[in-house]
HTML snippet that shows the backbone in 3Dmol.js (N, CA, C, O; Angstrom):
<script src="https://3Dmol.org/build/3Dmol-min.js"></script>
<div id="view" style="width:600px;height:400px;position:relative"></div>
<script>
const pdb = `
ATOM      1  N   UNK A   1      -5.182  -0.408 -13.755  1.00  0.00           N
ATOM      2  CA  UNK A   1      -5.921  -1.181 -12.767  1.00  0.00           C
ATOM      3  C   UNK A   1      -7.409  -0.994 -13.000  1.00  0.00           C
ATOM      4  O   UNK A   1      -7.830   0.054 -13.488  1.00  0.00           O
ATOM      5  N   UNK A   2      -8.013  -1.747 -12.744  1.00  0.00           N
ATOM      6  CA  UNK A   2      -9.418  -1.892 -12.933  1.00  0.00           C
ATOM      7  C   UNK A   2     -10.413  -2.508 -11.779  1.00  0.00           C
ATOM      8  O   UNK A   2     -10.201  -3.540 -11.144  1.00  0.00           O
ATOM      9  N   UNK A   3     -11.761  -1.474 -11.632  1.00  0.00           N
ATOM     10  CA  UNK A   3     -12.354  -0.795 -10.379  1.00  0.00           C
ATOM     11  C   UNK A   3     -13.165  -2.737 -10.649  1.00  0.00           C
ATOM     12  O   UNK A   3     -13.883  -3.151 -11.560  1.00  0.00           O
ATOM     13  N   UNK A   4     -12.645  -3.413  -9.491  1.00  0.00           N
ATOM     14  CA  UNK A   4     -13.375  -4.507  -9.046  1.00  0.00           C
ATOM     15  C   UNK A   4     -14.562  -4.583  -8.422  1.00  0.00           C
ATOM     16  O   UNK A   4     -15.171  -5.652  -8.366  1.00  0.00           O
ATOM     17  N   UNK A   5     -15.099  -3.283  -7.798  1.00  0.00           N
ATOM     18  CA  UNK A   5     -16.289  -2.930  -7.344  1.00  0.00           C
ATOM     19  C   UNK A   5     -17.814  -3.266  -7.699  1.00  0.00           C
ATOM     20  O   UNK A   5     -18.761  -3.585  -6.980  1.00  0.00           O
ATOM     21  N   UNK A   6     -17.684  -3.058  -9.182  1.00  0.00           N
ATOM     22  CA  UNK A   6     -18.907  -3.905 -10.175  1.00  0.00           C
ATOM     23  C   UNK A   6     -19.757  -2.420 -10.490  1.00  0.00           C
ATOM     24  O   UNK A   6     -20.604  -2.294 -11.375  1.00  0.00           O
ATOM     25  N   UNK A   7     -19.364  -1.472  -9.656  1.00  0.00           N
ATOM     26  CA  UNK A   7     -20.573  -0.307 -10.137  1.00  0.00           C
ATOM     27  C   UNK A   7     -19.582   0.982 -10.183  1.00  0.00           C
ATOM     28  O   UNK A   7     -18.410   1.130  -9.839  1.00  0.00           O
ATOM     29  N   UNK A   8     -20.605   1.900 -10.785  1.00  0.00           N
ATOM     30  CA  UNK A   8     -19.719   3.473 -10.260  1.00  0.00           C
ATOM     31  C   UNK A   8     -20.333   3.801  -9.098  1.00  0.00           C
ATOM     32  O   UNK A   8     -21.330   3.151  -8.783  1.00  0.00           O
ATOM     33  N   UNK A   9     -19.795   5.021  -8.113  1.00  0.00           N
ATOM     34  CA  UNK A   9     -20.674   5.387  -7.641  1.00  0.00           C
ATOM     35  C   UNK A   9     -19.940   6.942  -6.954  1.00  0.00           C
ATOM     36  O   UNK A   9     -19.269   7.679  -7.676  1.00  0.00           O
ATOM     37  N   UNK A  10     -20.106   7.139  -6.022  1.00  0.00           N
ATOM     38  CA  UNK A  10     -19.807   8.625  -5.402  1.00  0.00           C
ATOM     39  C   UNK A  10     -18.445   8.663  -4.462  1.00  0.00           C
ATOM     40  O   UNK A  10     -18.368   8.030  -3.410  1.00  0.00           O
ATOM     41  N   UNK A  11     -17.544   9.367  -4.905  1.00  0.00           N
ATOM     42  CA  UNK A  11     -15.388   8.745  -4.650  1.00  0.00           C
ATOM     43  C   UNK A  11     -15.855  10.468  -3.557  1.00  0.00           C
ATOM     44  O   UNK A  11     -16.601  11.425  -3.765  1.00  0.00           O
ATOM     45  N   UNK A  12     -14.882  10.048  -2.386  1.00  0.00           N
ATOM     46  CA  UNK A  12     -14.852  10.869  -1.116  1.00  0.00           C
ATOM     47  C   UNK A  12     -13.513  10.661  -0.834  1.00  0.00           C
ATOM     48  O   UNK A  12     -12.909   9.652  -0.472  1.00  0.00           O
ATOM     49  N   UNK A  13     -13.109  11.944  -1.094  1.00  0.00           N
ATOM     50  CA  UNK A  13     -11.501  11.728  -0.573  1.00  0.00           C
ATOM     51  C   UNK A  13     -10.696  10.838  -1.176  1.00  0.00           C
ATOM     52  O   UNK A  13      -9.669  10.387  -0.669  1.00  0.00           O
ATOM     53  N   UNK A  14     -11.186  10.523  -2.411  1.00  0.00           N
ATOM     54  CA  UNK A  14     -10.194   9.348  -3.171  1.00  0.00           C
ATOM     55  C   UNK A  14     -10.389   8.028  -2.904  1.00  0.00           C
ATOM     56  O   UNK A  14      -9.571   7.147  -3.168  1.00  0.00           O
ATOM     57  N   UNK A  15     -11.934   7.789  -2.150  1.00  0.00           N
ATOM     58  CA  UNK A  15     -12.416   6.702  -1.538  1.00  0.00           C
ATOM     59  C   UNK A  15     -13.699   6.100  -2.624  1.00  0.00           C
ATOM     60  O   UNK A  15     -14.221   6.976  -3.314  1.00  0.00           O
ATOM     61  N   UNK A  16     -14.077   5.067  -2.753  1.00  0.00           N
ATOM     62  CA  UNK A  16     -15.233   5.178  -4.128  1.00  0.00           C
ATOM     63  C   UNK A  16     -16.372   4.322  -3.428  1.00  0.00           C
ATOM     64  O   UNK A  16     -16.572   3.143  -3.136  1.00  0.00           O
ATOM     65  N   UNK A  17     -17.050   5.624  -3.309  1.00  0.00           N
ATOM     66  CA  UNK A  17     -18.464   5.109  -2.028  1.00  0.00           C
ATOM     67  C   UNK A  17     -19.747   4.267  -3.046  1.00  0.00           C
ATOM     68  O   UNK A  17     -20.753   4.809  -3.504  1.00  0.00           O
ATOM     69  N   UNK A  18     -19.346   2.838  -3.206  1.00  0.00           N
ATOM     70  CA  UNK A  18     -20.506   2.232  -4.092  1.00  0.00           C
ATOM     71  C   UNK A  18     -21.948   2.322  -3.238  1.00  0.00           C
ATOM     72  O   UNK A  18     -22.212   3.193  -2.409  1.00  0.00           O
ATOM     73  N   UNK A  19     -22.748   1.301  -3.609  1.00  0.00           N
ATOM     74  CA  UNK A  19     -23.936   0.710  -3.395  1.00  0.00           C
ATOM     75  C   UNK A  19     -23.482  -0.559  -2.821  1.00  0.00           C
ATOM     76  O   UNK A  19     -24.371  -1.385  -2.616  1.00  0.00           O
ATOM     77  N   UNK A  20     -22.640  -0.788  -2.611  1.00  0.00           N
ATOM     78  CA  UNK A  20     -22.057  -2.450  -1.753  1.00  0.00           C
ATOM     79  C   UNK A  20     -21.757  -2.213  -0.373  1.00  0.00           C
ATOM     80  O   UNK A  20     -22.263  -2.784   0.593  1.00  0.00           O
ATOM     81  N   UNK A  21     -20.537  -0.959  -0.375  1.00  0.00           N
ATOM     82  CA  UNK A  21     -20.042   0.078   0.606  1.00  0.00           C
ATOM     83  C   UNK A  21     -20.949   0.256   1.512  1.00  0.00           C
ATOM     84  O   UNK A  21     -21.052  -0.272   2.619  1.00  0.00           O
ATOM     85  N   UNK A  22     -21.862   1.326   0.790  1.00  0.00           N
ATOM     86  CA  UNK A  22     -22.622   1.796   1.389  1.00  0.00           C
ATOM     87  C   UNK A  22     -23.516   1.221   2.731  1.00  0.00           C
ATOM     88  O   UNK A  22     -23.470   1.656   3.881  1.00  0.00           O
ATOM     89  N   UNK A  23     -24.489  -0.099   2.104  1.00  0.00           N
ATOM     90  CA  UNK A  23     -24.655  -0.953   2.829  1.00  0.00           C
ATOM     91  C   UNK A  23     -24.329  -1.752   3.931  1.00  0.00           C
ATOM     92  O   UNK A  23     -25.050  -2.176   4.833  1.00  0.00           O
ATOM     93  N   UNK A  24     -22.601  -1.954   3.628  1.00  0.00           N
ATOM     94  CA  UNK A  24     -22.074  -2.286   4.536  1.00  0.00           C
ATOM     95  C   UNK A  24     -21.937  -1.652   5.606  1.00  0.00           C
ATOM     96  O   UNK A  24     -22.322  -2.170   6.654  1.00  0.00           O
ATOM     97  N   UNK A  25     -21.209  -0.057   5.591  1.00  0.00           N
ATOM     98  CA  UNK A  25     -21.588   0.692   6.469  1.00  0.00           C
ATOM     99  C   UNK A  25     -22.650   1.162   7.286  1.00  0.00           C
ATOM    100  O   UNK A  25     -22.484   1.974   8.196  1.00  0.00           O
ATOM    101  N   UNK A  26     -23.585   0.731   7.017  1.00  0.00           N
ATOM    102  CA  UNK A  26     -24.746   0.979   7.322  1.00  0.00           C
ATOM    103  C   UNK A  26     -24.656  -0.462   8.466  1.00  0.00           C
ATOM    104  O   UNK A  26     -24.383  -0.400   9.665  1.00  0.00           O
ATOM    105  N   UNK A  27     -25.026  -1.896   7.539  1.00  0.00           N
ATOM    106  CA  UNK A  27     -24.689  -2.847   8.177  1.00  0.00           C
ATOM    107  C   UNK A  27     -23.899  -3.052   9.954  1.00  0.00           C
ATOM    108  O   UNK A  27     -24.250  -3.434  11.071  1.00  0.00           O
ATOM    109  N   UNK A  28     -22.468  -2.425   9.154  1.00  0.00           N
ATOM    110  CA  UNK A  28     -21.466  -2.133  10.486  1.00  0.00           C
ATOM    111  C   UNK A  28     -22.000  -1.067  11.811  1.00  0.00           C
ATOM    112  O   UNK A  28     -21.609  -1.090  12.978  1.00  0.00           O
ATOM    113  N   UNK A  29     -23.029  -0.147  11.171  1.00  0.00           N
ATOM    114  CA  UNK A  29     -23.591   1.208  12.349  1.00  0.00           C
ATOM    115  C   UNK A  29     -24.367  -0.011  12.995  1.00  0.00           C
ATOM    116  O   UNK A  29     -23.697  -0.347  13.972  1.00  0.00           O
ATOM    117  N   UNK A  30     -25.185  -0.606  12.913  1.00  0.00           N
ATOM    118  CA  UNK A  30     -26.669  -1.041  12.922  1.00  0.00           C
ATOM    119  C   UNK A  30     -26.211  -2.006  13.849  1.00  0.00           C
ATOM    120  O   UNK A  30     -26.747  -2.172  14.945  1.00  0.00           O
ATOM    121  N   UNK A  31     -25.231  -2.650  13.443  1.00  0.00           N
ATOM    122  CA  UNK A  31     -24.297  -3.743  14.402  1.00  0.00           C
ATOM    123  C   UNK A  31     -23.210  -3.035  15.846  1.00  0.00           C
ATOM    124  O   UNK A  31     -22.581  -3.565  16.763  1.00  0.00           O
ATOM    125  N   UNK A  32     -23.339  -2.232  15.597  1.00  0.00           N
ATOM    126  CA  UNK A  32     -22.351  -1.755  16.682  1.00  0.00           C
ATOM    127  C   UNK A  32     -23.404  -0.748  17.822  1.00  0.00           C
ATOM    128  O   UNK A  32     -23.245  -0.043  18.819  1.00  0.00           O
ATOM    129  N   UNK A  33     -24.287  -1.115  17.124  1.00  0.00           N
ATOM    130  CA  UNK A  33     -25.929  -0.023  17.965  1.00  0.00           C
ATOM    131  C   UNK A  33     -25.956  -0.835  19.478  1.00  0.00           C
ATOM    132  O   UNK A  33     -25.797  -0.685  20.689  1.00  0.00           O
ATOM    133  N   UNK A  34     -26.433  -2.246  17.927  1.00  0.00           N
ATOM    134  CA  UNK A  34     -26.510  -3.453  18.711  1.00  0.00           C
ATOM    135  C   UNK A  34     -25.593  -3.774  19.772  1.00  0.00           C
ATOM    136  O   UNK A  34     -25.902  -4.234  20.871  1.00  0.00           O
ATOM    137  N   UNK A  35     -24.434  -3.494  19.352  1.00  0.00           N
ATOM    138  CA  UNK A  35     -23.519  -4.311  20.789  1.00  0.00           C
ATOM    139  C   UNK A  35     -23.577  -3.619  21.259  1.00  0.00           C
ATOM    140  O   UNK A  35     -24.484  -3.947  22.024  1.00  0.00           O
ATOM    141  N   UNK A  36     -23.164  -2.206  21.658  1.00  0.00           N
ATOM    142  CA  UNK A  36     -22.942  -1.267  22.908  1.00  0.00           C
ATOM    143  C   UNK A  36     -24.650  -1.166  23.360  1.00  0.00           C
ATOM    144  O   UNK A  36     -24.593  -0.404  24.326  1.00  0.00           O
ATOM    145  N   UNK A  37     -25.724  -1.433  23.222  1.00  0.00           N
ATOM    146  CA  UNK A  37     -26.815  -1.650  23.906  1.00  0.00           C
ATOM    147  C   UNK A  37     -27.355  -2.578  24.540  1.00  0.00           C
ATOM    148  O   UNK A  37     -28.473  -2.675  25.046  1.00  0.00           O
ATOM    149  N   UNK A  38     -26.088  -3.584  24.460  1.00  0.00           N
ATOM    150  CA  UNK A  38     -26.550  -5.147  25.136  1.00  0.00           C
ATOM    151  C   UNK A  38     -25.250  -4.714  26.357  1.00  0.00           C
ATOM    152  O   UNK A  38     -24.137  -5.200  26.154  1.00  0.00           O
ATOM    153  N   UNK A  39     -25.423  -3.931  27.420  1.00  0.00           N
ATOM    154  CA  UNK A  39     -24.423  -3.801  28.685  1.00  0.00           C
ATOM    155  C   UNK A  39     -24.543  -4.816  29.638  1.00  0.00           C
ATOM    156  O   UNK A  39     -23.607  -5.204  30.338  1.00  0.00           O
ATOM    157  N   UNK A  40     -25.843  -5.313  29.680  1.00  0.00           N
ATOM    158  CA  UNK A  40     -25.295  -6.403  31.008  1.00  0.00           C
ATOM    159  C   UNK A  40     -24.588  -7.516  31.289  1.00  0.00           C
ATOM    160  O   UNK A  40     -24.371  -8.301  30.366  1.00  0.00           O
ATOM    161  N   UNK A  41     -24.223  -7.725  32.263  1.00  0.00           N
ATOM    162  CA  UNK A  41     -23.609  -9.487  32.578  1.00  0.00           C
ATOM    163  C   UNK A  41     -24.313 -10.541  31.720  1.00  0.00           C
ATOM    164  O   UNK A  41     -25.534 -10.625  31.583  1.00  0.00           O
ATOM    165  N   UNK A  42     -23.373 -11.353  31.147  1.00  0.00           N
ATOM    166  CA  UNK A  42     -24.007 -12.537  30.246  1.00  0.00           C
ATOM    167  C   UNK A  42     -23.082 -14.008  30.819  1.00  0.00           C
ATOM    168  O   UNK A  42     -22.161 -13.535  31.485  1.00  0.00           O
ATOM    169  N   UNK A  43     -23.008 -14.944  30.823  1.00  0.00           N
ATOM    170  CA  UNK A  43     -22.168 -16.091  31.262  1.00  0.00           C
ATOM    171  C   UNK A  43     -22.486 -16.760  29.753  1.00  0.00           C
ATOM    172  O   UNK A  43     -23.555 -17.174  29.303  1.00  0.00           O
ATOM    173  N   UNK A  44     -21.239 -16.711  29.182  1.00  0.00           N
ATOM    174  CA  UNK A  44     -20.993 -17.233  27.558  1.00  0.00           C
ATOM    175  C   UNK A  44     -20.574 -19.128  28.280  1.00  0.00           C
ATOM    176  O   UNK A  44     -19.651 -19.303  29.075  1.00  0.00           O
ATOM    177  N   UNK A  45     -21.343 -20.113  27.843  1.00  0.00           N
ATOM    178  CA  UNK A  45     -20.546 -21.374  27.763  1.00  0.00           C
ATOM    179  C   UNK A  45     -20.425 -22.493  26.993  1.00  0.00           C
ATOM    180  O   UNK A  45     -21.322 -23.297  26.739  1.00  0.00           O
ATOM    181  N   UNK A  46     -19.490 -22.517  26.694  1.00  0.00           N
ATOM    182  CA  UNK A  46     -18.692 -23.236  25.722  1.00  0.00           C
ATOM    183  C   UNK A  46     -17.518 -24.431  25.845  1.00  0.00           C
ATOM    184  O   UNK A  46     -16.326 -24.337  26.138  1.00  0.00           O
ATOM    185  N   UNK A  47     -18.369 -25.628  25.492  1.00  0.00           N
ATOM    186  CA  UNK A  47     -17.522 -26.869  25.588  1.00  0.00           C
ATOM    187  C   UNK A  47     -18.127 -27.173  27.568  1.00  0.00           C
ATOM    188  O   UNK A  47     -19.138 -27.303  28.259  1.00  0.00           O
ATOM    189  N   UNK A  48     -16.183 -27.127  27.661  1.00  0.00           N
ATOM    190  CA  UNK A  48     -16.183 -26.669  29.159  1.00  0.00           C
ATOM    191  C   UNK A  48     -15.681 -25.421  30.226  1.00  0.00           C
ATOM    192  O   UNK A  48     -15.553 -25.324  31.446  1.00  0.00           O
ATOM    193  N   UNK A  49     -15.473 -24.527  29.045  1.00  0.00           N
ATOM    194  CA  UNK A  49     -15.275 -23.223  29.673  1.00  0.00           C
ATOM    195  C   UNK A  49     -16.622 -22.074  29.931  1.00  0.00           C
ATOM    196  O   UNK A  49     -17.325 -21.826  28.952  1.00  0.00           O
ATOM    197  N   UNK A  50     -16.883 -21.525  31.023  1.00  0.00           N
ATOM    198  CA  UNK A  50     -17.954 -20.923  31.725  1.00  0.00           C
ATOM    199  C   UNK A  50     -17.426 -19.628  31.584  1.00  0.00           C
ATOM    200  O   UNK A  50     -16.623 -19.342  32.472  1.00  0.00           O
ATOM    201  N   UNK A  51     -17.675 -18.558  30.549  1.00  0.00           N
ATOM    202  CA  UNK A  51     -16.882 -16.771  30.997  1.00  0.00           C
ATOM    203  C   UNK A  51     -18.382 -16.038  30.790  1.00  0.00           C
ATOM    204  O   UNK A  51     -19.389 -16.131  30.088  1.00  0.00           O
ATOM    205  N   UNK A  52     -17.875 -15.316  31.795  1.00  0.00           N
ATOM    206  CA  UNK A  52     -18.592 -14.363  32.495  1.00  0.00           C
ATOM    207  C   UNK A  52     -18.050 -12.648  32.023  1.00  0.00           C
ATOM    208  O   UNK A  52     -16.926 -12.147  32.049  1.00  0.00           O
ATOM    209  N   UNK A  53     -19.137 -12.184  31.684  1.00  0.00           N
ATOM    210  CA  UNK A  53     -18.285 -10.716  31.112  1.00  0.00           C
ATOM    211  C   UNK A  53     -19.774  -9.853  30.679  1.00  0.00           C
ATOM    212  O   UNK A  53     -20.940 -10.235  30.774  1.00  0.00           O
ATOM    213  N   UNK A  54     -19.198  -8.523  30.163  1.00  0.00           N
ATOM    214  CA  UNK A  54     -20.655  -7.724  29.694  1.00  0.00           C
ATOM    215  C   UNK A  54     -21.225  -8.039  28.404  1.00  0.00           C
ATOM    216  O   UNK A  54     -20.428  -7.757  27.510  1.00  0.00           O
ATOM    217  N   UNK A  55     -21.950  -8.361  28.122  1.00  0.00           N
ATOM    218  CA  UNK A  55     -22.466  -8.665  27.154  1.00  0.00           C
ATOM    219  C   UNK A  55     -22.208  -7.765  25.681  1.00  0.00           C
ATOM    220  O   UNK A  55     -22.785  -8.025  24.625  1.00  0.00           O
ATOM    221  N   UNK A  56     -21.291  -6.746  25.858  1.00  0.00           N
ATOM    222  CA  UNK A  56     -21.163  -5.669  24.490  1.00  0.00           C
ATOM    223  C   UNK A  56     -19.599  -6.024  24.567  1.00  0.00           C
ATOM    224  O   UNK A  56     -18.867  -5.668  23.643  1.00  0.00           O
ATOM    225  N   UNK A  57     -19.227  -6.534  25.369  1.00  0.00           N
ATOM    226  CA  UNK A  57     -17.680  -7.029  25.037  1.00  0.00           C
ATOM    227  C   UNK A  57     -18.009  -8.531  24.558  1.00  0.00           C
ATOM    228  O   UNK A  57     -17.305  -8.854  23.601  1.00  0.00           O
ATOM    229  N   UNK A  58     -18.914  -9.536  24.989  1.00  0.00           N
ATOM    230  CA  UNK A  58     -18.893 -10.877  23.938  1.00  0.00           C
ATOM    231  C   UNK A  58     -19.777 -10.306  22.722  1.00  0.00           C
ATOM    232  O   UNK A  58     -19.555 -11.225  21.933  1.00  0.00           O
ATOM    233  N   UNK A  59     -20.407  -9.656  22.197  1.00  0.00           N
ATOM    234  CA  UNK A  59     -20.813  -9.184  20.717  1.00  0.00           C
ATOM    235  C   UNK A  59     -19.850  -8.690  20.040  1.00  0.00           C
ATOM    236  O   UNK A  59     -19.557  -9.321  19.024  1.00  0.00           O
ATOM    237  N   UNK A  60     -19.020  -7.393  20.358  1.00  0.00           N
ATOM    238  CA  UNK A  60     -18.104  -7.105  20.050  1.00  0.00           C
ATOM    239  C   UNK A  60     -16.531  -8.238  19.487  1.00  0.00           C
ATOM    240  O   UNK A  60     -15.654  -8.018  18.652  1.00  0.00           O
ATOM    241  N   UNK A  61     -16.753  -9.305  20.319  1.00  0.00           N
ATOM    242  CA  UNK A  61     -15.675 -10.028  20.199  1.00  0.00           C
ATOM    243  C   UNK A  61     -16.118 -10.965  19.031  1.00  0.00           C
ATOM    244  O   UNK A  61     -15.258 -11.249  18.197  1.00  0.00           O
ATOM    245  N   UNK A  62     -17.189 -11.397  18.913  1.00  0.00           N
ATOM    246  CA  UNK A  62     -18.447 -12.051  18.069  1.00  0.00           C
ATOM    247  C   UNK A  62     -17.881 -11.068  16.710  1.00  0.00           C
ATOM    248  O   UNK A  62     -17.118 -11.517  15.854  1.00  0.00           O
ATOM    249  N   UNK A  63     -18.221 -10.180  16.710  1.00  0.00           N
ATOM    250  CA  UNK A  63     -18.402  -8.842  15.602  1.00  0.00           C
ATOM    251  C   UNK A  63     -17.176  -9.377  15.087  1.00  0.00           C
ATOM    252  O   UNK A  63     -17.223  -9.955  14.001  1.00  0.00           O
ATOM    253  N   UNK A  64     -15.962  -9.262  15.767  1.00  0.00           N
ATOM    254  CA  UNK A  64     -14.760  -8.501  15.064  1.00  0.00           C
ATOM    255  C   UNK A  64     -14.411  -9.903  14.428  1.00  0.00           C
ATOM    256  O   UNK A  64     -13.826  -9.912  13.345  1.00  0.00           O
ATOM    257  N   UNK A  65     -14.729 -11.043  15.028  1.00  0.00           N
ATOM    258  CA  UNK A  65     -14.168 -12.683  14.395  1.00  0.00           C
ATOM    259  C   UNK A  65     -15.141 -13.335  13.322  1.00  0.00           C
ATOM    260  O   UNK A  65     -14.884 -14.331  12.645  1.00  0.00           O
ATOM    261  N   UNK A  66     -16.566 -12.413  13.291  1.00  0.00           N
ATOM    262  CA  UNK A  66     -17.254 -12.685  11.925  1.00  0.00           C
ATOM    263  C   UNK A  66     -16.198 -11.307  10.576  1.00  0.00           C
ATOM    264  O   UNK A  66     -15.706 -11.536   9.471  1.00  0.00           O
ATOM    265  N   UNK A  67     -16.244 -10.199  11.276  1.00  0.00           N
ATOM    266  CA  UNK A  67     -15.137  -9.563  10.152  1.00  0.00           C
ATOM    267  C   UNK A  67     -14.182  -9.647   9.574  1.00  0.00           C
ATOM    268  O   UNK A  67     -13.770  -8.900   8.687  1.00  0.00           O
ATOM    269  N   UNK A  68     -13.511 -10.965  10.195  1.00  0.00           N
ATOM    270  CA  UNK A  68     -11.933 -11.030  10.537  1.00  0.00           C
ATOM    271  C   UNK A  68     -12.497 -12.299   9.147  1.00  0.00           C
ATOM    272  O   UNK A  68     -12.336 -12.059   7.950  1.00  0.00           O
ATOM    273  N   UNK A  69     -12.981 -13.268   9.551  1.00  0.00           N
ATOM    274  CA  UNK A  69     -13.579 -14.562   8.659  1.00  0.00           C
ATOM    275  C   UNK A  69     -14.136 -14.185   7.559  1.00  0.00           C
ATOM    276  O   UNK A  69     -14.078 -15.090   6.726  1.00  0.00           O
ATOM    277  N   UNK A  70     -14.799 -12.984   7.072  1.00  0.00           N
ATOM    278  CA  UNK A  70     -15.218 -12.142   6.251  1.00  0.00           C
ATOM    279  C   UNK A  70     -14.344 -11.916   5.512  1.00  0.00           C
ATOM    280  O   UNK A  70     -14.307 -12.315   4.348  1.00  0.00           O
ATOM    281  N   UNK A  71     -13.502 -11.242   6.061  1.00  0.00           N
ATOM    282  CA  UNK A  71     -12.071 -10.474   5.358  1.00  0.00           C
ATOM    283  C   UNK A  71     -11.371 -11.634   4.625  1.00  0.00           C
ATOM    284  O   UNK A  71     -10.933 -11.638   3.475  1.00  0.00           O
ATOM    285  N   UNK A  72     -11.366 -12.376   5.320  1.00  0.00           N
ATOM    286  CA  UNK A  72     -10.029 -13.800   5.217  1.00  0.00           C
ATOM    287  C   UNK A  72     -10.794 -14.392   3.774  1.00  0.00           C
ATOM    288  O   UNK A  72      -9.898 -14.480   2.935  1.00  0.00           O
ATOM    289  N   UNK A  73     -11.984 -14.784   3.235  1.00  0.00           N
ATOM    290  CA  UNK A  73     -12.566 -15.127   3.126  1.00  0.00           C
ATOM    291  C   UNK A  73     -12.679 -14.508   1.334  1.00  0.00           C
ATOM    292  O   UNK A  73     -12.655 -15.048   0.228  1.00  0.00           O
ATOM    293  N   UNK A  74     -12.795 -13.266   1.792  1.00  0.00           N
ATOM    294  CA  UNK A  74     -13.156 -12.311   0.527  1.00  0.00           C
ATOM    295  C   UNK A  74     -11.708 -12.010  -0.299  1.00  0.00           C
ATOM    296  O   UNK A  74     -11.525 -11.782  -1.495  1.00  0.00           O
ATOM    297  N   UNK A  75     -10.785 -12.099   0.795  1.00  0.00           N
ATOM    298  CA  UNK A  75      -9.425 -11.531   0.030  1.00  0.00           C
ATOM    299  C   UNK A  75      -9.142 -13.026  -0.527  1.00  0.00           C
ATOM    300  O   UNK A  75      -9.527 -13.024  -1.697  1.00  0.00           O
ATOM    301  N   UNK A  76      -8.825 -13.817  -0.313  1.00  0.00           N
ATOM    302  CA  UNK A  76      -8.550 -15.028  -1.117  1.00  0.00           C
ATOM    303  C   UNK A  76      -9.188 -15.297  -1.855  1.00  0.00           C
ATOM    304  O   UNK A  76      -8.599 -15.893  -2.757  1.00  0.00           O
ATOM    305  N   UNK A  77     -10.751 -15.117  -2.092  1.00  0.00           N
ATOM    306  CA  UNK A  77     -11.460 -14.629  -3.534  1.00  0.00           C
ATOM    307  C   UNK A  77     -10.832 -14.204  -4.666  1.00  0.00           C
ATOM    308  O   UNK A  77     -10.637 -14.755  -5.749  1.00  0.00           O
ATOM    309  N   UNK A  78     -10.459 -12.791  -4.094  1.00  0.00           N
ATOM    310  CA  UNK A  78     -10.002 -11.789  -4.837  1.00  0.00           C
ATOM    311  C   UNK A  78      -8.812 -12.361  -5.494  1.00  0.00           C
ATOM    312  O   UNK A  78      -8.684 -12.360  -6.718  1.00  0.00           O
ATOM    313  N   UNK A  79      -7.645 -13.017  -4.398  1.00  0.00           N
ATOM    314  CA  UNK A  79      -6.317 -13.553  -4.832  1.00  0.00           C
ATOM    315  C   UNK A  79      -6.352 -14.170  -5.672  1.00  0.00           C
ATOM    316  O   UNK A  79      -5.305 -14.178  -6.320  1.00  0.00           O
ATOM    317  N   UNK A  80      -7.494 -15.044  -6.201  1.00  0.00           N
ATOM    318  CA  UNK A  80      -7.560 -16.089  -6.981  1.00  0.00           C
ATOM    319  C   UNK A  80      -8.196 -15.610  -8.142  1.00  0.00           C
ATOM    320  O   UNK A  80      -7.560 -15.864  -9.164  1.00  0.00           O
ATOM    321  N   UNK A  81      -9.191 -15.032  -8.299  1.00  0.00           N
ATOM    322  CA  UNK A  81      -9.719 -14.736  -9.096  1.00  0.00           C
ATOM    323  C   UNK A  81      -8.967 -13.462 -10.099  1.00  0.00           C
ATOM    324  O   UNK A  81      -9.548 -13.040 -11.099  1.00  0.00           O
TER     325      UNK A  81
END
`;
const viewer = $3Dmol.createViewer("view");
viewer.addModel(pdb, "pdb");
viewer.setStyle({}, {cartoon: {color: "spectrum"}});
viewer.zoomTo();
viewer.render();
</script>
């Protein structure tokens, strides 16, 4: 098998911590700062639905459906290529 990663870099636990990784993680801290510091009431509306909720639960929900589209996105890359 062969490391699709594009670089070497520093393996943790059998994990291979690139310069892509890395970033990302970083990315993912920096983003999750962000949501749990946005606590107040927000009224999200859309189309014709009006929701009402804390504002680190609609980022969070935001977060996980840009990751999810990310994921979906990158692995069928991969499948194909």
């Amino acid at each position: 098998m062969s490391d699709q990663s594009g670089g070497s870099g520093l393996s943790v636990g059998g994990f291979s911590l690139t310069g892509r990784r890395i970033i990302g993680i970083i990315i993912g801290v920096i983003a999750l700062i962000f949501v749990f510091s946005n606590t107040g009431e927000v009224t999200l509306k859309f189309l014709w639905l009006d929701v009402s909720a804390p504002g680190w639960l609609m980022l969070l929900i935001l977060l996980l459906a840009g990751f999810l589209v990310g994921f979906m996105i990158g692995r069928k890359r991969y499948k194909d290529g």
